[in-house]
C-alpha positions in Angstrom: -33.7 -18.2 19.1 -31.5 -15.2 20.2 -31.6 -12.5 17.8 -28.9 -9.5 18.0 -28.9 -6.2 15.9 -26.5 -4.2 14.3 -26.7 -0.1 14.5 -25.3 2.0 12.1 -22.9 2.7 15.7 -21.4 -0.6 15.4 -21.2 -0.3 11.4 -19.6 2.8 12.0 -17.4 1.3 14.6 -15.9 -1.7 12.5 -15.5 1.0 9.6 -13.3 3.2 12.1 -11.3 -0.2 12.9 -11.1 -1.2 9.2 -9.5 1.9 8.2 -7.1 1.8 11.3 -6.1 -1.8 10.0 -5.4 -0.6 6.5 -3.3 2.1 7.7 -0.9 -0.3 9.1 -0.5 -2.8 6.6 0.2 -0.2 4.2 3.8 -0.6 3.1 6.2 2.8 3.9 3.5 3.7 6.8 4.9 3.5 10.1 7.8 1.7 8.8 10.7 2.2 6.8 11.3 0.5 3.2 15.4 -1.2 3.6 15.7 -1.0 -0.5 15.0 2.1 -2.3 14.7 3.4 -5.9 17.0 6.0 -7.7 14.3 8.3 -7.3 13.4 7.9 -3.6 17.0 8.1 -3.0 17.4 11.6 -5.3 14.4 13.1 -3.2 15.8 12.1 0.0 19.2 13.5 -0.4 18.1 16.6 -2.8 20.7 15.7 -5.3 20.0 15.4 -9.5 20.4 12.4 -11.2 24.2 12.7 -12.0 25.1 13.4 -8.7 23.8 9.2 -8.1 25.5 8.2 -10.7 28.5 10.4 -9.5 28.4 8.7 -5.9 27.7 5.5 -7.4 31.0 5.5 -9.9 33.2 6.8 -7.3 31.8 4.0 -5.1 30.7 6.5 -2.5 26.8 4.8 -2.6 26.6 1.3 -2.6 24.0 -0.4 -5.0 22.3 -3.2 -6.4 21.0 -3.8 -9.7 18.1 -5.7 -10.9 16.2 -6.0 -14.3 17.6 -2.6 -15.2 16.1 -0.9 -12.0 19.0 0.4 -9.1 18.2 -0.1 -5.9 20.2 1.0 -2.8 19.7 0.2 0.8 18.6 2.5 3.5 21.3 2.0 5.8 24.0 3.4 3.2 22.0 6.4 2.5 22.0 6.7 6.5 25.7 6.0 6.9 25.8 8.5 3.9 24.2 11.1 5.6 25.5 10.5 8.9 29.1 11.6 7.0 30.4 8.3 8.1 30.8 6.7 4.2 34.3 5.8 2.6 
């Protein structure tokens, strides 16, 4: 019978491993979200509320609606940004 031992060093190794494993499936970390909510969107261009709705009526941001929630997709933001929108 082989018997092996665990130290608090190899506890304190997995822990260090566990954490670094939780940190990557995290959603957002290390990876971008492709659908974002009206208030992601307002933080990441600065802008109040009525300027969405503004960009939205004028068809200037694209959309999606669902359940009452807006969602818009990353990639018009960044085409937004970019000045490159209609």
């Amino acid at each position: 019978m082989n018997i092996e031992f665990i130290t608090k060093e190899d506890l304190k190794k997995l822990e260090n491993l566990l954490y670094e494993i939780k940190g990557l499936l995290k959603p957002g970390q290390g990876q971008s979200k492709q659908w974002l909510k009206s208030y992601e969107v307002r933080k990441l261009l600065n802008i109040s509320p009525g300027t969405l709705q503004n960009l939205r009526v004028n068809g200037t941001l694209r959309y999606t609606k669902i359940g009452g929630l807006l969602y818009y997709k990353r990639e018009d933001i960044e085409t937004l940004l970019e000045g490159n929108g209609k």
